[in-house]
VOMARTI-189992 format. One record per residue (C-alpha): residue number from 1; residue in three letters; x, y, z. Coordinates in nm, 3 decimals, decimal comma, always signed. Each point is the difference from the previous one (the first is absolute). Layout:
! residues N
    nr   rest         x         y         z
   NUM    Ala         X         Y         Z
...
***
This chain:
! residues 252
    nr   rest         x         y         z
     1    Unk   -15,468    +8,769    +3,235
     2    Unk    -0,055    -0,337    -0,238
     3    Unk    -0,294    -0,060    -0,194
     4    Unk    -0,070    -0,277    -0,274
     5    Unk    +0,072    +0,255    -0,269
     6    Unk    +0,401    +0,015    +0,075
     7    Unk    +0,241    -0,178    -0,191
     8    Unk    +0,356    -0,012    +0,153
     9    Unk    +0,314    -0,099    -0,175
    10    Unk    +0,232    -0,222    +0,205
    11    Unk    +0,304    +0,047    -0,107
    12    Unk    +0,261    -0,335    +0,084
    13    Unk    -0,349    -0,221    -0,014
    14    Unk    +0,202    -0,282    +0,019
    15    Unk    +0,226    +0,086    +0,257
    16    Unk    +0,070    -0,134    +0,394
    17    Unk    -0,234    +0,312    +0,081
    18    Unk    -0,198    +0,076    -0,312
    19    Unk    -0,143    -0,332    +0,039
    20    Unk    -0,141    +0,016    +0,266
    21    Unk    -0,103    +0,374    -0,047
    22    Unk    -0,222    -0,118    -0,302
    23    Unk    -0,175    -0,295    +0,195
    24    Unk    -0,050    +0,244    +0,310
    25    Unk    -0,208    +0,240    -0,292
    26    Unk    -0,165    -0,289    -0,137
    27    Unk    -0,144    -0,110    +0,382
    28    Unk    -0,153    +0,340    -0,063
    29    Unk    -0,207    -0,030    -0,281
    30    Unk    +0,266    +0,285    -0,198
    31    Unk    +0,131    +0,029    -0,334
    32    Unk    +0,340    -0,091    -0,055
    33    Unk    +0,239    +0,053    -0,288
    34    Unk    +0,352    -0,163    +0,038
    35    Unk    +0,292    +0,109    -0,153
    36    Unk    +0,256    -0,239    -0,081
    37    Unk    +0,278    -0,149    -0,196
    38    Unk    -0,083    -0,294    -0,029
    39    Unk    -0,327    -0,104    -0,125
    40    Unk    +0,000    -0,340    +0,001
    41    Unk    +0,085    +0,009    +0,431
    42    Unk    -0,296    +0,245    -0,012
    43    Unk    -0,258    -0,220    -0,165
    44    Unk    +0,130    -0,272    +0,227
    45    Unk    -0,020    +0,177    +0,265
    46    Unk    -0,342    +0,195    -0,011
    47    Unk    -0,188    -0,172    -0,267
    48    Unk    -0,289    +0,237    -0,116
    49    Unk    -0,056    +0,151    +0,318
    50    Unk    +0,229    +0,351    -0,107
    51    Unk    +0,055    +0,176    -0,303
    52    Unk    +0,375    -0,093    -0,082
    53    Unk    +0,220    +0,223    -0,165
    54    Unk    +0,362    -0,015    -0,101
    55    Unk    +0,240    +0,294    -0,003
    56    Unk    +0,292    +0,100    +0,197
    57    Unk    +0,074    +0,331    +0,234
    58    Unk    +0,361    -0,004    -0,128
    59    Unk    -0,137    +0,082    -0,367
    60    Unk    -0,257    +0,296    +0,038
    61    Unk    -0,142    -0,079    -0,361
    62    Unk    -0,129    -0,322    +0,150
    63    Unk    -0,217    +0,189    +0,215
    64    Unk    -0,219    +0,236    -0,128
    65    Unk    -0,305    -0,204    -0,083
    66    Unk    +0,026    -0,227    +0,280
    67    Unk    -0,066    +0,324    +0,258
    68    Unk    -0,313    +0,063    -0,208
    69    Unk    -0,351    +0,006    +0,215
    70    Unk    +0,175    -0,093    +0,321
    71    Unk    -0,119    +0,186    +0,281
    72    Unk    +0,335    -0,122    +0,253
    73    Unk    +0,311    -0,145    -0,059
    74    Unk    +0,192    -0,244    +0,240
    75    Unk    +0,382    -0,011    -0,076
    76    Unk    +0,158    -0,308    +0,187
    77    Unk    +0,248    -0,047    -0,263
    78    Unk    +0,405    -0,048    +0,090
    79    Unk    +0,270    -0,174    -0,026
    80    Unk    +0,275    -0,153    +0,209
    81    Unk    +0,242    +0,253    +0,231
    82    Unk    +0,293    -0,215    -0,137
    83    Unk    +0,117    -0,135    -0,284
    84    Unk    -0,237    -0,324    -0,108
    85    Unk    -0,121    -0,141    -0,335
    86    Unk    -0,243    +0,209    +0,036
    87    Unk    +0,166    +0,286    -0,107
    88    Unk    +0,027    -0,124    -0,346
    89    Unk    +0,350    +0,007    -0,088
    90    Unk    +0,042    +0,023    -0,429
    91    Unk    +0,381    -0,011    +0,168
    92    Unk    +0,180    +0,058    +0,347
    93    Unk    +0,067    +0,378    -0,084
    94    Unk    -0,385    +0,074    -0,111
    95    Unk    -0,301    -0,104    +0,229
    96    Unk    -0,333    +0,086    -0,153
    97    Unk    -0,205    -0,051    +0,358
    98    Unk    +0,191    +0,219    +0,208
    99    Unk    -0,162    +0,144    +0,339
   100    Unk    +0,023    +0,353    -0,180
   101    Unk    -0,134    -0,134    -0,304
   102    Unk    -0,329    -0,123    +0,163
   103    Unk    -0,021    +0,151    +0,310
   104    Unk    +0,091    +0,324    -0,104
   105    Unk    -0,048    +0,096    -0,377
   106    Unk    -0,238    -0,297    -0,047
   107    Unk    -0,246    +0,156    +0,247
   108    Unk    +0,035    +0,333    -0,119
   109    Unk    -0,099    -0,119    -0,341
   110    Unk    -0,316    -0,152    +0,142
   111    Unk    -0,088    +0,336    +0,204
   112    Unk    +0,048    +0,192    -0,304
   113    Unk    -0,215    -0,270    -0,186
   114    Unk    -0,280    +0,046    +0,265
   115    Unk    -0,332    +0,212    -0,095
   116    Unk    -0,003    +0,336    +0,179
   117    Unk    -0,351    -0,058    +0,163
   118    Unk    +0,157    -0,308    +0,184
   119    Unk    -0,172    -0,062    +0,340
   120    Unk    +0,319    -0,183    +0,126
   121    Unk    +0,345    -0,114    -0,097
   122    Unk    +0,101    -0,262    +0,277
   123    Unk    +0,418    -0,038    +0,012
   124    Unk    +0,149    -0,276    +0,199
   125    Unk    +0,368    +0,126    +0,073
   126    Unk    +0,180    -0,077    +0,292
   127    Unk    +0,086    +0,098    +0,376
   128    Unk    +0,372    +0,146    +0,029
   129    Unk    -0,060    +0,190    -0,331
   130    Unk    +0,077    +0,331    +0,249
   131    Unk    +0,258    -0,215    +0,193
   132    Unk    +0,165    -0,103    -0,280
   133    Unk    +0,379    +0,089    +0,138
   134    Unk    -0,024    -0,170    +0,327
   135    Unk    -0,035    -0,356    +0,094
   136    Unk    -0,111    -0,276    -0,089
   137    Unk    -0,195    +0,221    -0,304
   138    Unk    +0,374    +0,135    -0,148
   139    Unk    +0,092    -0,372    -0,042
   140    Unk    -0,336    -0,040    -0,142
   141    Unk    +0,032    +0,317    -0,235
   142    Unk    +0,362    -0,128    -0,142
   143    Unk    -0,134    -0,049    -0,356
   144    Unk    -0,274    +0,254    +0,038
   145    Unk    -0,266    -0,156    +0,037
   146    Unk    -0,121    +0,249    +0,297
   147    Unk    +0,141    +0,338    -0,239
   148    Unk    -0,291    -0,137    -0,275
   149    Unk    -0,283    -0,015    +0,252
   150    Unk    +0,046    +0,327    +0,147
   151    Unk    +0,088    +0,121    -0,393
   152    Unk    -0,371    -0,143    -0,021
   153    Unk    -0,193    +0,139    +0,323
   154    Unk    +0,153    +0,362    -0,104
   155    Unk    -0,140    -0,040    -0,384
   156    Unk    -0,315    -0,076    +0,149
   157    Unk    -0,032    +0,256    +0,257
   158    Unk    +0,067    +0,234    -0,251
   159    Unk    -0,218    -0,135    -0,277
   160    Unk    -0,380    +0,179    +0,165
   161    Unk    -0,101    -0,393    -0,013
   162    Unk    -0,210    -0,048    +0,340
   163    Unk    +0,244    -0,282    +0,131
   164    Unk    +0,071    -0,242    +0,277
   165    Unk    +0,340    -0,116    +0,055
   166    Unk    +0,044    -0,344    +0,193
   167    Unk    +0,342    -0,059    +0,187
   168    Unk    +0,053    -0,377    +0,112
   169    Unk    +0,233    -0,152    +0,159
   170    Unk    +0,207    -0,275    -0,073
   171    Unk    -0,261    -0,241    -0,177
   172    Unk    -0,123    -0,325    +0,180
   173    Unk    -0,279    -0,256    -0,092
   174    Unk    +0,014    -0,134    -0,386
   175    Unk    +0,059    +0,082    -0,283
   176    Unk    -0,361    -0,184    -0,047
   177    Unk    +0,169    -0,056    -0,330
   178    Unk    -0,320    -0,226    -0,155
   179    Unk    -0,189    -0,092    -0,291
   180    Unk    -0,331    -0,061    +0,206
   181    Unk    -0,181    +0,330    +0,061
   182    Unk    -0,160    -0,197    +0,307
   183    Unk    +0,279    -0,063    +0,144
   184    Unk    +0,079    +0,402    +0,037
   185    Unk    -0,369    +0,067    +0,088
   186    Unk    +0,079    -0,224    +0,299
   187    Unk    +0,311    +0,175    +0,111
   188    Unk    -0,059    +0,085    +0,365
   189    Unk    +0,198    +0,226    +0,270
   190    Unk    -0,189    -0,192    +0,255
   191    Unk    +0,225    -0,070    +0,279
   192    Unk    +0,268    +0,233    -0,105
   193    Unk    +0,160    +0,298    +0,136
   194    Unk    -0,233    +0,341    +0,047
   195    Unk    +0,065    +0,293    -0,237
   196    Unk    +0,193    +0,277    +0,066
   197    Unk    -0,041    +0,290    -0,183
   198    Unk    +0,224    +0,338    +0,049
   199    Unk    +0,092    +0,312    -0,267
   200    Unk    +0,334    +0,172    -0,018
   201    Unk    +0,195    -0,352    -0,040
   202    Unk    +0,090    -0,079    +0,303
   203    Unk    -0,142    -0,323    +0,034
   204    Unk    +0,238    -0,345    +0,016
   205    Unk    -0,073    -0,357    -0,025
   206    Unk    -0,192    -0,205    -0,240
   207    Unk    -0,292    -0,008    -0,183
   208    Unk    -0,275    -0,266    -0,145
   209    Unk    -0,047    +0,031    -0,371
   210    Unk    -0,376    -0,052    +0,100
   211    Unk    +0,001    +0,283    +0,183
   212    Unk    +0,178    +0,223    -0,239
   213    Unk    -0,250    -0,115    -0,274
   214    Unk    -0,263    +0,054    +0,290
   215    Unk    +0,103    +0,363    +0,005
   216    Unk    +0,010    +0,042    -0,337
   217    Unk    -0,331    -0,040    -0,045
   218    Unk    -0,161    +0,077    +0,317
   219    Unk    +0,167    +0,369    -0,001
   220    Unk    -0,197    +0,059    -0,327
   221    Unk    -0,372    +0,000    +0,206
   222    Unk    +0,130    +0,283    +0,241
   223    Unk    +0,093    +0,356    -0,099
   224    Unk    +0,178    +0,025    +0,344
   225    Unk    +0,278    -0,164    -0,216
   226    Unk    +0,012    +0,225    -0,303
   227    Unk    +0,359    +0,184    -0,073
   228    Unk    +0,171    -0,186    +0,296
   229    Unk    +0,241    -0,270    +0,048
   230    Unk    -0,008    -0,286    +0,255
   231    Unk    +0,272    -0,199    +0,147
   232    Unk    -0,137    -0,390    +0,071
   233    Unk    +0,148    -0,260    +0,200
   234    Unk    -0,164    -0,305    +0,166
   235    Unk    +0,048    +0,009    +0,428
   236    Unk    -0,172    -0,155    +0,303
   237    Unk    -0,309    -0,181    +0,024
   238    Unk    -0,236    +0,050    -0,302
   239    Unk    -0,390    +0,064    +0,136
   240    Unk    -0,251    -0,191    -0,184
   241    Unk    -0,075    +0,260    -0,263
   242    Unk    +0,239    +0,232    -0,143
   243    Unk    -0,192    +0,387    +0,053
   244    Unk    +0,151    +0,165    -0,278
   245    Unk    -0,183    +0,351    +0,004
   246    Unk    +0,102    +0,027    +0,342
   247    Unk    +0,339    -0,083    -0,104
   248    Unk    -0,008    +0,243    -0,271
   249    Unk    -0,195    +0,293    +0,221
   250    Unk    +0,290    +0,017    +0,234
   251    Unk    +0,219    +0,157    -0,219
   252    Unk    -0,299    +0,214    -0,151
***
């Protein structure tokens, strides 16, 4: 369970998901720290309303005070599945934002990094991480991208971190890239698709960032959800309000 006494670390604040992630804790009165990059995107972003700090998963000596006093950790970081500017190229022949290097031994530093009395360590990874060699996921998977996630789930299932591993699908709706906090606090699945949630990966379609940030954070109220991983896609007609323990207690 929550209480006003939690602080959780967001890791990939400013991100399509992070975002929205932070504004979903704000709506409930919680403490947030955000990890980022870039501070200046952060401050834009989220004003006063979080406790910014900067560091970055790929160097674990950036991370050891910014873990300190936080009660949960959501990691929503990632980078492309193919070759982008993100991937910070110093040349052609040496990416320094490589699906391994974030999604895999980025992670890992930030689950090492975490306190051991941790109530929660949130990962957002992927669906087809176990399908990885068929279609369309091996197409998907040709620079790794799925290898680093799984890399991930298995360092965290071994780690004795209570943990809740999120698997969406391909991502829809956004990135609510914005500067205006209100504008995320406004972000709505109203009208959209229902939620679908499965374990085991064997889930396809695709999935609302809104929801996946939904998830995120709804997941940490319910026990039901601790040590398990959840497959999310968005299907058929949506009722008027999402029931996430009941959701969850299926799978209990």
């Amino acid at each position: 369970m929550l209480n006003n006494s939690d602080l959780i670390l967001v890791a990939g604040a400013t991100g399509g998901v992070g975002q929205l992630v932070v504004a979903k804790l704000l709506e409930k009165n919680l403490s947030v720290r955000a990890l980022t990059r870039n501070q200046s995107k952060a401050e834009q972003m989220f004003n006063d309303q979080v406790d910014i700090v900067i560091g970055d998963i790929r160097y674990p000596d950036t991370l050891a005070s910014i873990t300190q006093d936080v009660t949960h950790i959501i990691c929503c970081t990632g980078t492309t599945a193919f070759p982008s500017q993100r991937w910070d190229f110093a040349n052609l022949f040496d990416p320094k934002n490589t699906p391994q290097a974030v999604d895999g031994e980025g992670v890992k530093n930030l689950i090492v990094a975490a306190p051991k009395n941790l109530k929660r360590f949130v990962f957002v990874s992927s669906c087809g991480v176990l399908r990885k060699d068929s279609l369309p996921f091996n197409i998907l998977n040709i620079f790794g991208v799925l290898d680093a996630k799984l890399y991930a789930e298995n360092t965290l299932k071994s780690s004795g971190l209570p943990y809740t591993i999120i698997r969406p699908g391909r991502l829809i709706d956004g990135p609510y890239t914005s500067y205006d906090l209100n504008t995320l606090l406004r972000a709505k699945t109203d009208g959209k698709k229902a939620v679908i949630l499965g374990t085991g990966d064997t889930l396809n379609g695709e999935t609302s960032r809104i929801d996946v940030a939904n998830v995120c954070v709804e997941c940490l109220k319910d026990e039901i959800t601790i040590n398990k991983a959840f497959d999310i896609i968005n299907s058929g007609v949506r009722p008027p309000v999402v029931d996430w323990e009941k959701l969850f207690s299926e799978f209990s």
